[in-house]
N, C-alpha and C positions, 0 to 999 in steps of 0.2 A: 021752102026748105033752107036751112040753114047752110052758110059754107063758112067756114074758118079761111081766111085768108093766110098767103106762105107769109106775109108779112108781121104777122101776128102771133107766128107762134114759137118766138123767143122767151115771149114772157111767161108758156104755159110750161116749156121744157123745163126739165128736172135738171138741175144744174150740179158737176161732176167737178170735185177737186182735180189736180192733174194726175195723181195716184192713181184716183176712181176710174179717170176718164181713159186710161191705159186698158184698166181691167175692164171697160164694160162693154158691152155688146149693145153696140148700137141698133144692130136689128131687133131685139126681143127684148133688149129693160129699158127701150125709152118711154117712161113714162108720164101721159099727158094731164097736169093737174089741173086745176077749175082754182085761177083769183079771179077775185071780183075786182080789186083795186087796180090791177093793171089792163081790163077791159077795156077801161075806157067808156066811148059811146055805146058800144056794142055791149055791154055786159046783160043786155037783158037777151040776147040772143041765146040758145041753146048751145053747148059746146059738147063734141065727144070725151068724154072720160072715159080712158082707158083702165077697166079694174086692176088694181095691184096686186100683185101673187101672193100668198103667205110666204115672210122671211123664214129662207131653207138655214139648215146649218154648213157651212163649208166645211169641206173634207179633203182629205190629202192623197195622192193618188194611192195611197195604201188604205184608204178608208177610215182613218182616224179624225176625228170629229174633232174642229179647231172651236177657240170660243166661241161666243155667243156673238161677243161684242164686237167678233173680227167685219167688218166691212168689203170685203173683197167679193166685188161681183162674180167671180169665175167657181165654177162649183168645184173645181181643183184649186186651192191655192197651195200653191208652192213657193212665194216669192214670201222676204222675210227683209224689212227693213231694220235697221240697224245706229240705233242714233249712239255719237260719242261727244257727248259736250259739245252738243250741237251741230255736228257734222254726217252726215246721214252715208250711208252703204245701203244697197238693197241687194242680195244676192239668193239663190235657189235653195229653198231646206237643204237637196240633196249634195249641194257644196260644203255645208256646214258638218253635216252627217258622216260626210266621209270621212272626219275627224271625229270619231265617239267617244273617245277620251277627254274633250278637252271642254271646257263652259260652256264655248255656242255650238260643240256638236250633240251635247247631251239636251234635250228636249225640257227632261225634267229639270236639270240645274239651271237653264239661261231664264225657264217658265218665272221666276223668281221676279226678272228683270224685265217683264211682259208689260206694258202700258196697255191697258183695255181701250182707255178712252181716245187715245194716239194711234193704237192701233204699230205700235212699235217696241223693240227693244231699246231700254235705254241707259247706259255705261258713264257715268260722272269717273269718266279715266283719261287718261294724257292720248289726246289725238295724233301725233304726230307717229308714237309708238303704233297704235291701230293700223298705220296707213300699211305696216312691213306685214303685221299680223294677218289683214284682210288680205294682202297680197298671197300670203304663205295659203291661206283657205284655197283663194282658186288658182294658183300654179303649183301647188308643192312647194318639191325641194327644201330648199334650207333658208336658214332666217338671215335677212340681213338690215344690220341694222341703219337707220338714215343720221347720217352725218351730225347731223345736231344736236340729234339724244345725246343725253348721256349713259352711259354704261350702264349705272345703278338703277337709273328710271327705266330702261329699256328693258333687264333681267326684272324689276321690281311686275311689271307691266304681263312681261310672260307668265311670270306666275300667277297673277289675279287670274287670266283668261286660261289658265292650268295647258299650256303647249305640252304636248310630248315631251316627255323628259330627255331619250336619246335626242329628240332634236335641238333643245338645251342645250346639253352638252356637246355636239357637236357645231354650236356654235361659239359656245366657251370655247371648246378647243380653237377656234378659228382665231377669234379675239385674242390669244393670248396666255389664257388661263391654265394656273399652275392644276393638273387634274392630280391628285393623291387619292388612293384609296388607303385609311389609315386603320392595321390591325394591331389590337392594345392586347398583352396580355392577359390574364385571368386577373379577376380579384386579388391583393394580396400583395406584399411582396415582391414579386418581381414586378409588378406592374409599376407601383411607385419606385421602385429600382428604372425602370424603362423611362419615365416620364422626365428621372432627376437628369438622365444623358443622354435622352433624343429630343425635350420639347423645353427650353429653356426658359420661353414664357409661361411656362406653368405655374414658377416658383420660385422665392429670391434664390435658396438652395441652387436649383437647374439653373440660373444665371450665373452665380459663381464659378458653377463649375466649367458652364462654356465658357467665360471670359479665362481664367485659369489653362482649360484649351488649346485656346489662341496664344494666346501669350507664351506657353511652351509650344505649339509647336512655329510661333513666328523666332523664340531664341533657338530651336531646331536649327531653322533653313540660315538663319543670320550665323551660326557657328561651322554650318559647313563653308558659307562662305569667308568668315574671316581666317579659318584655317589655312588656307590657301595662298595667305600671303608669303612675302619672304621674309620679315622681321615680326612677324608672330606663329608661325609656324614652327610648331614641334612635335617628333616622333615619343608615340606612346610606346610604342614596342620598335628596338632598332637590335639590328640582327648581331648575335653574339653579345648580347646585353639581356639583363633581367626586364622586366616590366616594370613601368615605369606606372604607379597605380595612383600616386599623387598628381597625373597630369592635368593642369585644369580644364584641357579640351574636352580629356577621357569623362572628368568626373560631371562636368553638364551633359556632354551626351549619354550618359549613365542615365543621367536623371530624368531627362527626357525622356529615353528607353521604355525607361519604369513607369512612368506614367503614360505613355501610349500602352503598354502591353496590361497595366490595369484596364484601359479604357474597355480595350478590346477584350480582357477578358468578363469583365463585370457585365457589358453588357449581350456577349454570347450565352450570360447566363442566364438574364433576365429578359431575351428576346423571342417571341411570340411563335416565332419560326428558324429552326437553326439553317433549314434550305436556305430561306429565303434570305437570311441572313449572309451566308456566304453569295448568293446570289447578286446581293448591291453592294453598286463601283465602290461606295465612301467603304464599306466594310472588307473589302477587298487594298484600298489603299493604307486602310490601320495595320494590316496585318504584315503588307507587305514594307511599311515603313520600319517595324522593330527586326526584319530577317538581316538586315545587315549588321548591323550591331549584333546580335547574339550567335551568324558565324564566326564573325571576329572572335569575339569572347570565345567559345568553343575552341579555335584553332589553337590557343593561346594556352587555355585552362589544360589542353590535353598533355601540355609535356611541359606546363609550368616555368617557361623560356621564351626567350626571340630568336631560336632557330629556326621556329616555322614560320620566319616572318616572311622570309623571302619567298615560301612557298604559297604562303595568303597572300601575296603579291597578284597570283594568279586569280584570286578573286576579288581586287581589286573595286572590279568592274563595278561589282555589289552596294558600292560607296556611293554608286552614281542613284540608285534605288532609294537615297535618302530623298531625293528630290522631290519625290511623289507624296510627302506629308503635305507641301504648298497646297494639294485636294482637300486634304483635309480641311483645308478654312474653308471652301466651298460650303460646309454645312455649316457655315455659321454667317457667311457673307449672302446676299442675296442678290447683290454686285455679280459677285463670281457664277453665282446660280444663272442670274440673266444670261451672260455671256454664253452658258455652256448650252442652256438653251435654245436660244438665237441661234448658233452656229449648224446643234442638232435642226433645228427648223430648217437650216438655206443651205442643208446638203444638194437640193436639185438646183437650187442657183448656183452655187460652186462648183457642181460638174459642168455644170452648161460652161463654166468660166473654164475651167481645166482644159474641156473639146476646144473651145475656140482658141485658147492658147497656143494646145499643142498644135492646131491645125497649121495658124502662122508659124511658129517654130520652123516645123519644118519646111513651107513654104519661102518661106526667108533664108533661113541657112541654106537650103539646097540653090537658092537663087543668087546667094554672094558668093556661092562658093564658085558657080560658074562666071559668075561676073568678074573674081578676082584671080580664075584662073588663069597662067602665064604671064601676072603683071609681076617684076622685080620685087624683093620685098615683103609679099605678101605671108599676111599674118593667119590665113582661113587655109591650112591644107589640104584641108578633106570637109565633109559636112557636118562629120559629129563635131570637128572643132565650130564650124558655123552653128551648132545647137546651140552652145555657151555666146557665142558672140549674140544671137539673136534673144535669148532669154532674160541678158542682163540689157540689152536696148528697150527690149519690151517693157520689163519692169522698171523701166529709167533711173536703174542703179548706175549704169556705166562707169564702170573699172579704167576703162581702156587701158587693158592689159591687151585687148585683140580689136582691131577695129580695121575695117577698108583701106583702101591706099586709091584703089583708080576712080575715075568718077560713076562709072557705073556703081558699085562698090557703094559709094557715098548716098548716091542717090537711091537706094537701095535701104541704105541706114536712115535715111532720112523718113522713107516712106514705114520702113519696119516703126519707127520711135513713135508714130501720127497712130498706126495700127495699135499700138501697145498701150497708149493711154484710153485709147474705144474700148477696146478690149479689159483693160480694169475698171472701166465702168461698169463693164455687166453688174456685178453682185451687189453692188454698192446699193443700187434702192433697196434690195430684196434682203439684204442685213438689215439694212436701218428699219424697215419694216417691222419688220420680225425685233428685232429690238425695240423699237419702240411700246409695239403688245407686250414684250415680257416685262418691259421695267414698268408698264401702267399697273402690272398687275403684282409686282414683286410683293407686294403686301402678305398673298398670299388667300385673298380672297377667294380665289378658286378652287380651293382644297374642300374636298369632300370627302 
C-alpha cells in the first residue's frame, strides 16, 4: 500500500498568494495535485488526488453575485482591494457603502475601475490625497487635509472620487474659503446694471467705475481730514452770515455726495432683492455715509441762512458718520476683506483673551491696592483706580501717570507686566492662523 510521506507533500500543495492565503480555508480547499516532475524516485507510486469542486460564484452577504473572475475563496466576499498608483488599501464593501453617494460607495460607478485579471480597483490618482480620503471612509467626520498637498490637488482629488459636497464645503469653510452664494438679477437691464457695480472684473466699464469709487471715496476720508487743520480750515455756514456755496471744502464734499447717493441709488434699482439689499453691511454703510451731508443741507435750505447753524451744532455728531465710507473700500480691497474676516473668524480666541485679561485686572489691582495701602504718597486709592494702573502695565503701554511707591507695590508691578505679555499671546496664533487661510484664499476662489 502506498503512503505519501509528510515530507513530500510540499510539492503536491496548491500554492496561495498572501491575499489567497488569508481567505482560504485550509480545512476544505487544500487541494492535493499529482506532478510528476517533483516526485522524484517515487513518482511511479500511486498518490491520492483529492477531486476539485466545480468553481462556485461568490456572493455578497446580500446575495449579489460578484464576477466570475473574482478569486476569493470565502463564499462571502466582502473585502475590496483598492490600488492608487501603486499603493494598495483593502477595506469591507460595507465601509465603502456607507457612503452611496460617492465613486467607491456606488458599486456601479467604481465597477468601471474593476481589474478582473488583479482582481482590484485600480485609481492612476495622487496617493498622498487617498491616504485623508480612505481615512474619511472608515472614521467619518470631516476631511482633513495632509500637510504636503496642495490645496488645488487635494479639492481637485475630492472631486474625481465625488465626496459629499456638504463635506466639501465644510472643509472649504475650514481652509479659509470665501463661501458666497451669488443671486444675479433677471435677464435684462438691471442685470447688466448689477454686474457694471457689483463685479468689476466682468468688464473694462465695471473697472472704471470701481477705480472712479475708490478714488472718491479715498478724496472723502482725506478731506474730512484735512478740514481739520488750523490754516486750512474754513466755515461754510458761520452764524449770522449767508452761506457760503463757493466753499471749496463744501463743493468736493458735494461731489462726493453725489456720487455716493448715485451709487446707492442705481444699484437699489437694479438689485435682485431690495430685503437683502438693505440687509448687507456694505449697502448699509452707502447709505449711511450721504445722511450727513444731506442733514446739513436740509438744516440750511430750510430758512436760507446761518441762523441755524448754531442749532446744527447739535448735530454735529453726524460729521463723525462720514468716517464709515473707509467700509466702503472693503468692497473693492481684498486686504481689507481678509482682515475683517480673520477677526470675524477669532471671536472665540478674543474672548478667551478678554476672560483672561479681566481675570488679572482685577486680581492685580485689588492686590496693589492692598499692598500700597497706608504707604505715604501713594498713587492706587481705591481699586478702580488699580483697574487703570493694572490695564496699562498689562498692555505695556505704561503712562506712569499711576504706578506703586512700596516694594510690595513694585514687586506686584513687576509680576502684573510678566502676566500681561502671556496673556497677549493668547490670540496671536489663532489671528495669524486664520489670516493666513483668508489671504491664501483672497483670490476668491471659494465663491460659489
Amino acid at each position: 500500500m502506498a503512503v505519501v510521506s509528510l515530507h513530500n507533500q510540499a510539492p503536491y500543495r496548491r500554492t496561495y498568494s498572501s491575499r489567497e492565503r488569508v481567505n482560504v480555508d485550509s480545512e476544505k480547499n487544500d487541494l492535493w495535485l499529482h506532478s510528476g516532475d517533483s516526485a522524484g524516485s517515487n513518482s511511479n507510486i500511486a498518490r491520492p488526488v483529492k477531486p476539485s469542486a466545480p468553481r462556485r460564484r461568490c456572493v455578497t452577504l446580500d446575495g449579489e453575485l460578484l464576477p466570475i473572475q473574482h478569486t476569493c475563496q470565502l463564499s462571502t466576499c466582502d473585502r475590496i482591494t483598492i490600488n492608487v498608483s501603486g499603493k494598495y488599501f483593502e477595506t469591507w464593501r460595507k465601509t465603502l457603502e456607507d457612503h452611496p453617494n460617492t465613486l467607491l460607495g456606488d458599486p456601479d460607478r467604481r465597477s468601471q475601475y474593476y481589474d478582473k485579471y488583479k482582481d482590484e480597483y485600480f485609481f492612476d490618482r495622487h496617493r498622498p490625497t487617498f491616504d485623508a480620503i480612505f481615512e474619511y471612509y472608515l472614521y467619518g467626520g470631516g476631511l482633513k487635509r495632509p500637510p504636503p498637498v496642495p490645496d488645488d490637488v487635494f479639492l481637485t482629488e475630492l472631486d474625481f472620487f465625488e465626496i459629499e459636497r456638504p463635506v466639501i464645503e465644510k472643509y472649504r469653510r475650514g481652509e479659509g474659503y470665501i463661501m458666497e452664494n451669488v443671486i444675479l438679477p433677471e435677464r435684462g437691464l438691471k442685470r447688466k446694471v448689477w454686474m457694471l457695480m457689483e463685479y468689476p472684473e466682468t468688464s473694462l466699464c465695471a473697472y472704471i467705475i470701481a477705480i472712479i469709487s475708490v478714488l472718491i471715496t479715498t478724496a472723502s476720508i482725506a478731506l474730512f481730514c484735512v478740514e481739520t487743520l488750523p490754516g486750512l480750515s474754513s466755515e461754510h455756514c458761520v452764524q449770522n452770515q449767508d452761506p457760503n456755496w463757493g466753499d471749496p471744502f463744501f463743493l468736493v464734499e458735494t461731489i462726493c455726495s453725489a456720487w455716493f447717493t448715485f451709487e446707492v441709488l442705481i444699484r437699489l434699482f437694479a438689485c435682485p432683492s431690495k430685503v437683502a439689499f438693505f440687509k448687507d453691511f456694505k449697502n448699509l454703510v452707502d447709505v449711511t455715509a450721504v445722511i450727513p451731508y444731506y442733514v446739513g443741507l436740509f438744516n440750511i435750505l430750510s430758512t436760507m441762512s446761518c441762523d441755524s447753524a448754531k442749532s446744527s451744532a447739535s448735530l454735529a455728531f453726524l460729521r463723525v458718520f462720514r468716517l464709515v465710507r473707509i467700509f466702503k473700500l472693503t468692497k473693492h480691497s481684498a486686504g481689507l476683506q481678509v482682515l475683517i474676516l480673520t477677526f470675524k473668524a477669532s471671536v472665540e480666541g478674543l474672548c478667551l483673551f478678554l476672560v483672561a485679561l479681566t481675570v488679572c485686572i482685577l486680581v492685580f489691582s485689588s492686590a496693589v491696592y492692598f499692598a500700597e495701602m497706608g504707604i505715604e504718597g501713594s498713587q492706587i486709592k481705591s481699586i478702580p483706580d488699580g483697574f487703570w494702573w493694572a490695564i496699562i502695565t498689562m498692555t505695556t503701554v505704561g503712562y506712569g501717570d499711576v504706578a506703586p511707591k512700596g516694594p510690595m507695590g513694585k514687586l506686584l508691578g513687576s509680576m502684573c507686566a510678566v502676566a500681561g505679555v502671556l496673556t497677549l499671546a493668547i490670540p496671536v496664533p489663532i489671528i495669524t492662523e486664520n489670516f493666513n487661510k483668508f489671504y491664501s484664499h483672497k483670490t476668491g476662489r471659494g465663491r460659489i
